[in-house]
C-alpha positions in Angstrom: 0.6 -3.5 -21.5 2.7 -6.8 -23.3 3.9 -6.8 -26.6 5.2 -10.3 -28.1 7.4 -11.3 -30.7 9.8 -9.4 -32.8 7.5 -6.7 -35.1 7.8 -4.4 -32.0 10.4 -6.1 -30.1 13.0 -5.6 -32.9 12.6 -2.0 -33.0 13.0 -1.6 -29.5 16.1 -3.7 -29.6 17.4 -2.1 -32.0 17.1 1.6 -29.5 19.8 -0.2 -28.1 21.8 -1.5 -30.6 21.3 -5.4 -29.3 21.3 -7.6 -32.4 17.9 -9.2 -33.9 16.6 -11.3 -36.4 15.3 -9.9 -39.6 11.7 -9.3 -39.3 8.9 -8.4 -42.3 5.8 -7.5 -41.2 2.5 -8.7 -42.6 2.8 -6.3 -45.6 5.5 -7.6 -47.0 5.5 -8.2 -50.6 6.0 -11.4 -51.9 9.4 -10.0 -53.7 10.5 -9.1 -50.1 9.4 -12.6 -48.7 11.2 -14.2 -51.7 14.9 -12.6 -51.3 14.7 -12.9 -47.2 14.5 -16.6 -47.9 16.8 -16.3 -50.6 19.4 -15.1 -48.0 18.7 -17.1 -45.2 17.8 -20.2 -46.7 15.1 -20.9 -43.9 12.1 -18.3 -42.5 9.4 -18.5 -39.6 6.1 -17.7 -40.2 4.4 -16.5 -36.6 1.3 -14.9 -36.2 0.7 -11.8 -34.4 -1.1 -11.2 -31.0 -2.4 -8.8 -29.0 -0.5 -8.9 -25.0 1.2 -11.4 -23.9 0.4 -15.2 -25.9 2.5 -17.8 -24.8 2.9 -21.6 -26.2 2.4 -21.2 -29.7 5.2 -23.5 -31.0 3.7 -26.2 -28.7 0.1 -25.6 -30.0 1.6 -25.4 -34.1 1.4 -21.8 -34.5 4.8 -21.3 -36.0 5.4 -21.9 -39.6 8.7 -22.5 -41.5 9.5 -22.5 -45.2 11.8 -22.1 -47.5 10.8 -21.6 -50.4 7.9 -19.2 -51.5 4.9 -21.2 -51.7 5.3 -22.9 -48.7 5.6 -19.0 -46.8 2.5 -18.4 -48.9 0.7 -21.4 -47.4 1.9 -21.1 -44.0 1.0 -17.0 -44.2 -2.8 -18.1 -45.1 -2.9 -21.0 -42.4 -1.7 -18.4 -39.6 -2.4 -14.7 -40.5 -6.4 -15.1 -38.4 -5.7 -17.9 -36.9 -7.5 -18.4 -33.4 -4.8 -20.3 -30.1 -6.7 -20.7 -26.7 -4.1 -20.7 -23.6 -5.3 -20.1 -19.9 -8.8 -20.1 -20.9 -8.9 -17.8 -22.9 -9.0 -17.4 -27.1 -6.9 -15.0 -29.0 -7.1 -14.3 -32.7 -4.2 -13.0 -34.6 -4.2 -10.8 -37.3 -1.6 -10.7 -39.6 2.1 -12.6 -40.0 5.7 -12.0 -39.5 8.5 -13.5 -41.5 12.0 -13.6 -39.5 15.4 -14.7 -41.3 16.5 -17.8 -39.6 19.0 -17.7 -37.4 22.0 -20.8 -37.5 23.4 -21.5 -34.2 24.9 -24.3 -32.2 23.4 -22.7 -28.6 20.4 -21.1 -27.4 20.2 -18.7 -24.5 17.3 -17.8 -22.4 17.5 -14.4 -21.0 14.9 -12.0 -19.0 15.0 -8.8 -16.4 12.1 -8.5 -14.4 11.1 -7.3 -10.6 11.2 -9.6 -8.1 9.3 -9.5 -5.1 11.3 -11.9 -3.2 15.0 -9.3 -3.5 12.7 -6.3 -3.5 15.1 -5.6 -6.8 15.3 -6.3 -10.5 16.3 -10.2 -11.3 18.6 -11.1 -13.9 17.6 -14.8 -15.2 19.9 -16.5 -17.8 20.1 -19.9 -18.5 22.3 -21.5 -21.9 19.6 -24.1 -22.2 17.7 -21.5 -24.3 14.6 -21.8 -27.0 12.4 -23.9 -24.1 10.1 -22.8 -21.7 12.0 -21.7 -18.5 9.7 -23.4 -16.3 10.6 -26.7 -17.6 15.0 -26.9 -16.7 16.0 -28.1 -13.1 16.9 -25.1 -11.3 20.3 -25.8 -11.4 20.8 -25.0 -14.7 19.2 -21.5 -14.3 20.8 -19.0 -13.2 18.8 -15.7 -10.6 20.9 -13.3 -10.0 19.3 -9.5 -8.5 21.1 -6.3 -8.8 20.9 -2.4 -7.3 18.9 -0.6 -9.7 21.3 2.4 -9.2 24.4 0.7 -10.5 22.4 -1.2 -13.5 22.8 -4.8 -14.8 26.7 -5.0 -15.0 28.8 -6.8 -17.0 30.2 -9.2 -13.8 26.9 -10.5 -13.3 26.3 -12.2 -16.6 30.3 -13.3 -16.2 30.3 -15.0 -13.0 26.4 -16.2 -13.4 27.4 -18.1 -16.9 30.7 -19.2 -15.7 28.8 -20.6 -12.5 26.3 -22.3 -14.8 29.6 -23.6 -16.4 28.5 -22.9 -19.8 30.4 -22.9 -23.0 33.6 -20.8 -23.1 32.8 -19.6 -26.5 29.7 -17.8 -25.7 30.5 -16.1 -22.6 32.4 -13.1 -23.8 29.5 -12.0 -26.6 27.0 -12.5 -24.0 29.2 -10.2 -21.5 29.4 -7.4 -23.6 26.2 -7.4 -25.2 23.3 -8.6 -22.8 23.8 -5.5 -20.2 22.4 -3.1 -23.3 19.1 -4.7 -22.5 18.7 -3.0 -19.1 19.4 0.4 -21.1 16.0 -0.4 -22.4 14.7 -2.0 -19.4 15.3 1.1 -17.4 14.6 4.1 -19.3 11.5 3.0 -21.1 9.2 2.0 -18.2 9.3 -2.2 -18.9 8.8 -4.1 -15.8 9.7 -7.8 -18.0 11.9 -8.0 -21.0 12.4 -11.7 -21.6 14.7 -13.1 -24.7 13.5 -16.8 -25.6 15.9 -17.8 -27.6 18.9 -15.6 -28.0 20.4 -17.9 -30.9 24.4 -17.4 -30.6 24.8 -17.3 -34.4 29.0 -17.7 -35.8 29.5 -14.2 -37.1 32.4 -13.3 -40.4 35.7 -13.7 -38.4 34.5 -16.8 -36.4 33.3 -15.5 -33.3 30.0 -15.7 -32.2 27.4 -13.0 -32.1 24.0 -12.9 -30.3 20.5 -13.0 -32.1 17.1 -12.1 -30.3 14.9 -14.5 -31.9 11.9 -13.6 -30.0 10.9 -10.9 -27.4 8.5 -10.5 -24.8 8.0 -6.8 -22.9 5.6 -6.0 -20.4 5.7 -2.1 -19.1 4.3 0.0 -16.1 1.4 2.1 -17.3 2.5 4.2 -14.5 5.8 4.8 -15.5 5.1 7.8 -18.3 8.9 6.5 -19.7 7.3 4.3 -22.2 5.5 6.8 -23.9 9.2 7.9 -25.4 8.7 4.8 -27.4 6.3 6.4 -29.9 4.4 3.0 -29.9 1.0 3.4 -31.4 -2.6 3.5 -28.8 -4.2 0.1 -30.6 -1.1 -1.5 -28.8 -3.0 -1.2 -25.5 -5.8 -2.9 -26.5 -5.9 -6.5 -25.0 -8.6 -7.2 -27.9 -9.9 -5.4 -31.0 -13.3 -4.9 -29.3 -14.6 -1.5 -30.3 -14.9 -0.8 -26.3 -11.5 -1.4 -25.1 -10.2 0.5 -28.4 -11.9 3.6 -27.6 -11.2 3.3 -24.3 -7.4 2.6 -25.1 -7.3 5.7 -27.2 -7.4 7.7 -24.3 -4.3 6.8 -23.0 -2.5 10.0 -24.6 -4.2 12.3 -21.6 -3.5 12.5 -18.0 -4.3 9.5 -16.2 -4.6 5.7 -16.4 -6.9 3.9 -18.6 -6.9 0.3 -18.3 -9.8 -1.8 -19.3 -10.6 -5.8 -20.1 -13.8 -7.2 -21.5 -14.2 -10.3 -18.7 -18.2 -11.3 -19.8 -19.9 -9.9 -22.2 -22.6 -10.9 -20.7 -22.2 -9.9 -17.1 -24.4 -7.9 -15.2 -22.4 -5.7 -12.8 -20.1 -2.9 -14.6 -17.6 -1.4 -12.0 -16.0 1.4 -12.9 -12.5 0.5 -10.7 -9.8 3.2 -9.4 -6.7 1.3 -8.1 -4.6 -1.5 -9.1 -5.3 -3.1 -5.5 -8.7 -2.6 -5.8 -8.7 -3.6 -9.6 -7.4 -7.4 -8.4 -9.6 -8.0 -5.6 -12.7 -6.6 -7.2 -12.0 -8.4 -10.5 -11.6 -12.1 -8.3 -15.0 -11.1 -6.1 -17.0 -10.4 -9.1 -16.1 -12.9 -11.7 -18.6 -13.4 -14.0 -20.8 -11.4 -13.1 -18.8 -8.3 -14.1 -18.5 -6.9 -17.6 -15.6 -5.2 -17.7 -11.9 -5.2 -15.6 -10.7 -1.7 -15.5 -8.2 0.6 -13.6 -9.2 4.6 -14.3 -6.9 5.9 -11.1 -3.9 8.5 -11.8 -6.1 11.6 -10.9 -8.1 11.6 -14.5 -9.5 15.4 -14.8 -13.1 16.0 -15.5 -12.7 16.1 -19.4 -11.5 12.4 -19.2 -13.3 10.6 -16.8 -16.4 12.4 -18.5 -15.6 10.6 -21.6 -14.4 6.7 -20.4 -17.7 7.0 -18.8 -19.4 7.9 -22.1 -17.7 5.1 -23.2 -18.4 2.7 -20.4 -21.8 3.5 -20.1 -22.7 3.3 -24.0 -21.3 -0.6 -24.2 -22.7 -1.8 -20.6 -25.3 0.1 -19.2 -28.2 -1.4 -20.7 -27.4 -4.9 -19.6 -26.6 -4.2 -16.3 -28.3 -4.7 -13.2 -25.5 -2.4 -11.0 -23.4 0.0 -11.5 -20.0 -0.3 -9.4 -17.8 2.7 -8.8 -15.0 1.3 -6.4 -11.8 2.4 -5.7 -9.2 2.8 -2.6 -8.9 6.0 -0.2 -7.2 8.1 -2.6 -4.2 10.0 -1.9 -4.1 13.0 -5.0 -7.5 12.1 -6.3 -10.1 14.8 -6.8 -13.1 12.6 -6.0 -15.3 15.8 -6.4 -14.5 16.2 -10.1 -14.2 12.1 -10.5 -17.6 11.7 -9.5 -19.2 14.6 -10.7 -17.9 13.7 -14.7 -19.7 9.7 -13.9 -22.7 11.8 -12.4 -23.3 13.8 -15.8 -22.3 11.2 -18.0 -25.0 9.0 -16.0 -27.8 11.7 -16.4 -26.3 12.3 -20.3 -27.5 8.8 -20.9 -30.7 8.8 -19.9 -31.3 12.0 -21.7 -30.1 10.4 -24.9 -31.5 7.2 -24.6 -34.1 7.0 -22.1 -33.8 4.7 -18.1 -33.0 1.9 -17.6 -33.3 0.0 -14.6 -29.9 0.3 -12.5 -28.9 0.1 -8.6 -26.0 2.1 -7.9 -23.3 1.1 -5.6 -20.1 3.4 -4.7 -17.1 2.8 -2.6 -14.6 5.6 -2.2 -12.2 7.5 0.0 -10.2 10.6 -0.4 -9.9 14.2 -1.5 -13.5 16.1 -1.4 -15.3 12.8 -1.0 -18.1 14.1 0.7 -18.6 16.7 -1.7 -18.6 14.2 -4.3 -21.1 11.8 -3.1 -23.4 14.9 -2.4 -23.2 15.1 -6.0 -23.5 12.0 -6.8 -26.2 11.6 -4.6 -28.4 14.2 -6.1 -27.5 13.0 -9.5 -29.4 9.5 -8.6 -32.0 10.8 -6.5 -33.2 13.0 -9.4 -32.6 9.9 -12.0 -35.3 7.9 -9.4 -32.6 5.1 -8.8 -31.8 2.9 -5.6 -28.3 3.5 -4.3 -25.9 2.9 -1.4 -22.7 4.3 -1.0 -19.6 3.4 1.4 -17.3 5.9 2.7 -13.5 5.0 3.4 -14.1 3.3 7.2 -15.5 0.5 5.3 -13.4 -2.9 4.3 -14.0 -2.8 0.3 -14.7 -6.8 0.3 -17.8 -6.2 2.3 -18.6 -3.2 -0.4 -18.2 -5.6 -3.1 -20.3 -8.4 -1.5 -22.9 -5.8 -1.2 -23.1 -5.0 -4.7 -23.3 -8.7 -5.6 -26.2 -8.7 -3.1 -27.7 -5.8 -4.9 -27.4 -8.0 -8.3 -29.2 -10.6 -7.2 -32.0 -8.7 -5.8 -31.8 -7.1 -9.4 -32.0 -10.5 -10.9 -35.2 -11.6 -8.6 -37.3 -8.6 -8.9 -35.6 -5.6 -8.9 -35.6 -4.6 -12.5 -39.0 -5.2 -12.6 -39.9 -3.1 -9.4 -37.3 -0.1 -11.0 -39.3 0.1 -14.2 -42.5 0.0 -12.6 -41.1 3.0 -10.6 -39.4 4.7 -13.6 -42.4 3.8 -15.7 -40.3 1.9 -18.3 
């Protein structure tokens, strides 16, 4: 899960008492509008996205105004606006207003995990308010830290003084910045990037440090963020019906992680495992419907239900159902598979066959028992299967089950319904 810009990221600033710009949401009234730019003198207009949406001040998607009407203009120009970045399209919905910040420098600031240090980084550079990727590396400063200890004062010290930036902002910086890895820490984020921290003069002269934006990403399986009170829609990388009723199953045991990636694909793979969730999303590509992650040990109850869900958005279209996942370590496959078994035969009940080759790929706790089930589930259903026990290497499972979509394609759905007497 990402959230971007400050209508979330000031709360959760704020947890921590780090300073941030004032924020209105899209429901603010024009009154409110008014006397936030009668106090600042200057406002941004940015539209709000689901995850994480980078480059919107280079594609235009920040507004500025100050006075009323030109808010109002820039609130109608932005509030559905649509921004495409990595290939894909995002549409906002809805506008925030933030109180301009005046400042002399700009800091860019982030914690995140490195792979390289096996630890967390600290990145902080003075040439804030640009893309990082852009500066020399010598005017960025990486410095990782033991996660025991926590982000310490000393390191944002000697990495600024290294950096040789201005004397004046150092000390704020120092005594501020290490109240981000309070939230870092204990709220499950695994990136908590500041872009720009505007170093705005403060009543006796000394300067004080502004988040003017905020970018968070969190580990699903870290159950901290839940203390956050943040609401399920959140989740959602798009306000698809699908991944919303999916998402909204996030408050029970278990993960629950799903991405539209065709609509009109024709494989729909139910995927346990993060591992198995990136390799079987790249194999796939188009041809899959959904990316999805449904590991953390979901009890009957819930897998019953995401494959309600699953099944009611994709089914018809499909030429294969997909379950795939890793060798389990605490996973029940038993009760995994039985709730996809009856949730399978549910849907044909309620809405008649369709013509579908099932493929599985699993390993772990009561597999065998599992597949039995499964086994007799699709048997009785009258449709082809194959299914792959642990000993097999999971690329060669998923080249299977593109195999098994092209024979679909040629003349398998016609042979099925022939069978099924569709």
């Amino acid at each position: 899960m990402q959230l971007t810009g400050l209508q979330w990221g000031a709360r959760l600033l704020r947890k921590v008492e780090f300073p941030v710009a004032e924020v209105l949401g899209p429901e603010a009234s024009v009154d409110a509008i008014k006397d936030l730019i009668k106090r600042k003198g200057l406002i941004f207009i940015k539209p709000i996205f689901k995850g994480g949406v980078g480059k919107k001040g280079k594609s235009g998607l920040i507004g500025k105004a100050s006075d009323i009407a030109t808010a109002l203009k820039e609130k109608e120009r932005l509030y559905f606006v649509e921004h495409a970045f990595g290939g894909k399209v995002a549409k906002s919905d809805g506008v925030t207003f933030e109180g301009g910040v005046p400042a002399e420098h700009e800091v860019y600031f982030s914690i995140t995990e490195s792979t390289v240090y096996r630890a967390p980084v600290m990145t902080i550079t003075h040439h804030g308010g640009v893309d990082i990727e852009e500066l020399p590396k010598d005017k960025i400063g990486e410095v990782p830290f033991d996660p025991l200890t926590g982000l310490k004062s000393y390191h944002v010290s000697n990495a600024l003084e290294d950096l040789k930036a201005p004397k004046e902002i150092i000390s704020p910086l120092v005594q501020n910045l290490p109240k981000l890895w309070t939230l870092y820490n204990h709220y499950g984020m695994n990136v908590l990037e500041l872009n720009p921290v505007r170093m705005m003069p403060g009543s006796k002269g000394r300067l004080v440090p502004v988040a003017c934006d905020f970018k968070g990403s969190f580990d699903i399986d870290d159950p901290s963020w839940k203390r956050l009170d943040l609401p399920a829609h959140l989740f959602a990388s798009d306000y698809s019906e699908f991944e919303q009723e999916i998402n909204e199953l996030r408050t029970y045991q278990g993960q629950s992680d799903v991405f539209v990636i065709n609509e009109g694909g024709t494989i729909t793979a139910p995927t346990f495992g993060g591992g198995a969730n990136a390799l079987v999303t790249e194999l796939l590509g188009e041809r899959a419907t959904i990316s999805s992650d449904f590991g953390g040990n979901p009890p009957y109850e819930k897998m019953f239900q995401i494959s309600q869900i699953v099944f009611k958005y994709w089914l018809e279209q499909s030429n294969v159902l997909f379950v795939i996942g890793g060798k389990a370590n605490n996973t029940d496959i038993y009760e995994t598979f039985r709730a996809i078994a009856d949730a399978l035969r549910g849907y044909f009940q309620l809405h008649g066959p369709v013509p579908l080759f099932v493929v599985v790929g699993r390993g772990g706790p009561n597999l065998v028992r599992g597949m039995a089930y499964m086994r007799d589930t699709v048997e009785a259903l009258g449709l082809p299967y194959m299914f792959f026990g642990h000993d097999s290497a999971m690329s060669e499972v998923v080249n299977y089950a593109l195999k098994a979509d092209s024979w679909m394609r040629r003349e398998g759905r016609k042979a099925i319904k022939a069978k099924l007497g569709i």
